[in-house]
C-alpha positions in Angstrom: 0.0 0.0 0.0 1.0 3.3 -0.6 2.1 5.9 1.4 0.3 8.6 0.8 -2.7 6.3 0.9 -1.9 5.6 4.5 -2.2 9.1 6.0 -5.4 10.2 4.0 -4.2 12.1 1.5 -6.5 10.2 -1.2 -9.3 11.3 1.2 -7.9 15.4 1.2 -8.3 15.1 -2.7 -11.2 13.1 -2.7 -13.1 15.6 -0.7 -11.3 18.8 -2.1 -12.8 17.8 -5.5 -16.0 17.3 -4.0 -15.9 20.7 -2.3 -14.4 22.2 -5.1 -17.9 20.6 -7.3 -20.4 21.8 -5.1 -19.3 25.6 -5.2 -18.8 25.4 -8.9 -23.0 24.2 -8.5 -23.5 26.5 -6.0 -22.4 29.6 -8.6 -24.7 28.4 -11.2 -28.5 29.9 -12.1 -30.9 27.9 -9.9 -33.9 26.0 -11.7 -37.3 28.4 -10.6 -39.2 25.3 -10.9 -36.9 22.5 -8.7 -34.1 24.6 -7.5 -31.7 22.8 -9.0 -28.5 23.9 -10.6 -28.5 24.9 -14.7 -26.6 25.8 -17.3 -26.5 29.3 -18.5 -28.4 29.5 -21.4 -30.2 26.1 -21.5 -33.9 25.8 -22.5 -34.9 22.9 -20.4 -33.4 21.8 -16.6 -31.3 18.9 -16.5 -32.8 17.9 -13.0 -36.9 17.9 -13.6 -36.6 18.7 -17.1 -39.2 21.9 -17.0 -38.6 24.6 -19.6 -36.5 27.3 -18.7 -37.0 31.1 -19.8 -33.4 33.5 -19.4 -33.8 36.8 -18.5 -29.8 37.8 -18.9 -28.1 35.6 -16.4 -31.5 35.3 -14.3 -33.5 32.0 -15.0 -37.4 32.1 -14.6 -40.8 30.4 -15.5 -41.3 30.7 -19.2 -44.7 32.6 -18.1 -42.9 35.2 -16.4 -40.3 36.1 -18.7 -41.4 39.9 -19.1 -41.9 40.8 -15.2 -38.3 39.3 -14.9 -37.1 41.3 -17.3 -38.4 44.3 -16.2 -36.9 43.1 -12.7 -33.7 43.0 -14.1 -33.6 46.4 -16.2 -34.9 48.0 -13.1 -31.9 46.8 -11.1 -29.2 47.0 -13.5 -30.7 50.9 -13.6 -30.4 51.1 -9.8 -26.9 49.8 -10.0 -25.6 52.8 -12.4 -27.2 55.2 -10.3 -25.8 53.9 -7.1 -22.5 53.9 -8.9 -22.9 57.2 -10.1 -23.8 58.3 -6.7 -20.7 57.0 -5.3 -18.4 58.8 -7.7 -19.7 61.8 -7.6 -19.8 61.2 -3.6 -15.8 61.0 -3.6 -15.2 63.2 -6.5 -14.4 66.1 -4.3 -11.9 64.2 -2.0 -10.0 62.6 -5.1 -9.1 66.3 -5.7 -8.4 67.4 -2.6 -6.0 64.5 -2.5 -4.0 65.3 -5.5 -3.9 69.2 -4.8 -3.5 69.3 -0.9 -2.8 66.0 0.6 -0.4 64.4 -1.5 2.0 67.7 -2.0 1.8 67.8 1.9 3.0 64.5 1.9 5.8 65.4 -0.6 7.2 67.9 1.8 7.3 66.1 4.8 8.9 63.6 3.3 11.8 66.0 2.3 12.1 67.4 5.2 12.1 64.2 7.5 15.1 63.0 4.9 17.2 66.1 5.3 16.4 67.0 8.9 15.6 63.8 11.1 17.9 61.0 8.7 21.1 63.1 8.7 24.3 60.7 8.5 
């Protein structure tokens, strides 16, 4: 018998690749009829074999493909404006960094290097 079969090892791997499976399922679209995983992009589950509507990456019941849709367009809309919010929210302190902070910085750098580390 092997070594490395002797202190578990085959049992690490063994389980790693079974860990490793079930988050790789665990990131994928879930069924809305079994909530199973699915493949983005296919018509039918693999697991019940219900038809499948797609609604960008969301999947969803083939009868409510258009309030999904809307769902999504409404979101992705809420995500630009909370992202727009948030740059112009630190707009003014980027510039206040590059004009004030960052020269500040610059010169107190210099003068700890000529003053404090004289040789």
């Amino acid at each position: 018998m092997e070594l490395w079969k002797l202190f578990g090892f085959s049992n690490y791997l063994q389980n790693k690749q079974i860990k490793d499976h079930l988050i790789a399922d665990s990131n994928k679209p879930k069924c809305p009829h079994c909530g199973g995983p699915s493949e983005l992009g296919y018509t039918r589950c693999k697991n019940c074999g219900q038809k499948i509507a797609w609604a960008g990456h969301v999947a969803c019941k083939p009868g409510n493909l258009s309030k999904v849709q809307n769902k999504v367009r409404s979101r992705e809309r809420e995500d630009r404006i909370r992202q727009a919010r948030s740059d112009a929210r630190w707009k003014p302190y980027k510039k206040w960094f590059w004009r004030i902070y960052w020269p500040s910085v610059l010169i107190l750098l210099w003068w700890f290097f000529k003053y404090v580390l004289v040789f």
